[in-house]
Legacy VTK file of the C-alpha trace (Angstrom):
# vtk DataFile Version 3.0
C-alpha trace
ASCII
DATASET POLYDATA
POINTS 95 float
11.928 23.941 -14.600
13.401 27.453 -13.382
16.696 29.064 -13.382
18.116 29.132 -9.901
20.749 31.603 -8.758
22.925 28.704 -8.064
22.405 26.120 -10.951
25.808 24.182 -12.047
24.838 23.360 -15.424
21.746 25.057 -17.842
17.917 24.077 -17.705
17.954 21.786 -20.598
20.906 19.646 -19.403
18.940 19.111 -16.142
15.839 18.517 -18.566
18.046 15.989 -20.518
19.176 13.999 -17.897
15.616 13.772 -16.469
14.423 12.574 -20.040
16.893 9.778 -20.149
15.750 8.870 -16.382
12.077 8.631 -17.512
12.839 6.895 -21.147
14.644 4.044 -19.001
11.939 4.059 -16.382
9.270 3.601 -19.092
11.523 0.662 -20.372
11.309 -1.041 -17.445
8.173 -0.399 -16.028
8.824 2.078 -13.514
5.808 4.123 -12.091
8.520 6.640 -9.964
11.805 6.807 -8.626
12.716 8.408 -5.497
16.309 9.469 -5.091
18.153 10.376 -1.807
21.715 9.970 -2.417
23.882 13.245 -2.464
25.165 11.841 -6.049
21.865 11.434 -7.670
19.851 14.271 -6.439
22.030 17.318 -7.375
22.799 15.037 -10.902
19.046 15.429 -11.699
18.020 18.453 -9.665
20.925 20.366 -8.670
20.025 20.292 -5.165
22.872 21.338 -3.334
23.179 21.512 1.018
26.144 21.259 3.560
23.720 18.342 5.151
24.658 16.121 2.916
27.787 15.980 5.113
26.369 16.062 7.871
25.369 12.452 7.315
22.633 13.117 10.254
20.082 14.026 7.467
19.023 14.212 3.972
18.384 17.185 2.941
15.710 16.443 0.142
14.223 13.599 -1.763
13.420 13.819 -5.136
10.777 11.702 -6.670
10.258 11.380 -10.291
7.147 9.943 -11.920
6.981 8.065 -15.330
5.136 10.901 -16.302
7.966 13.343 -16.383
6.170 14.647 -12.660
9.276 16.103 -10.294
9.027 17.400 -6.678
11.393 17.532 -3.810
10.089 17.003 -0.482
12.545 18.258 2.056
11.885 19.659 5.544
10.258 23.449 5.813
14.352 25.059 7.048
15.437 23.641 4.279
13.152 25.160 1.677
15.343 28.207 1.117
18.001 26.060 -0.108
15.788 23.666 -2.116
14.475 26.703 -3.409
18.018 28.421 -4.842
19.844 25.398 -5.447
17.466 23.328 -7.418
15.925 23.476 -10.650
12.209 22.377 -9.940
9.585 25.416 -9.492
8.850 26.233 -6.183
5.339 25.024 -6.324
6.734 21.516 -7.049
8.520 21.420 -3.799
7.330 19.769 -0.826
7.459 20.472 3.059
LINES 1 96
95 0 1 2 3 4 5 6 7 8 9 10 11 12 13 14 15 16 17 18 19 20 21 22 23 24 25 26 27 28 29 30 31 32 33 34 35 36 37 38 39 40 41 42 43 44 45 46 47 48 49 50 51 52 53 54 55 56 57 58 59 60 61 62 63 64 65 66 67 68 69 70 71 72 73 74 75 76 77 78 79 80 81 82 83 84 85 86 87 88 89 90 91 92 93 94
């Protein structure tokens, strides 16, 4: 995980609340989640975009694997945002 210029909380919170995500997945079964809400994406990436409003688009999904594996695919104009707002490298982002 990286340090974005825009981050609302520190790395390892984001790399808590991730752990507890996986922990219940493996509990259950889970191979992935995917998560598109406004609510759940910035909770465990920090994503942050004024298309969430919008309510036209989504401005990223995040998928998480069992595995602790994280990428967001959003669309390529909205890479720059993915890109300072969340937490996942930029190689782990999708376009």
């Amino acid at each position: 995980m990286q340090t974005s210029m825009m981050l609302e909380f520190p790395v390892d919170e984001y790399e808590a609340r991730i752990a507890k995500l996986i922990a219940g997945m493996q509990k259950y079964g889970f191979d992935a989640v995917l998560l598109s809400s406004k609510e759940n994406t910035r909770h465990f990436s920090g994503l942050q975009s004024i298309v969430w409003d919008s309510k036209i688009a989504v401005p990223g999904l995040l998928v998480v694997t069992a595995n602790g594996d994280m990428t967001i695919v959003s669309s390529t104009s909205n890479q720059p945002t993915v890109k300072v707002t969340s937490c996942l490298e930029p190689d782990r982002l999708l376009a």
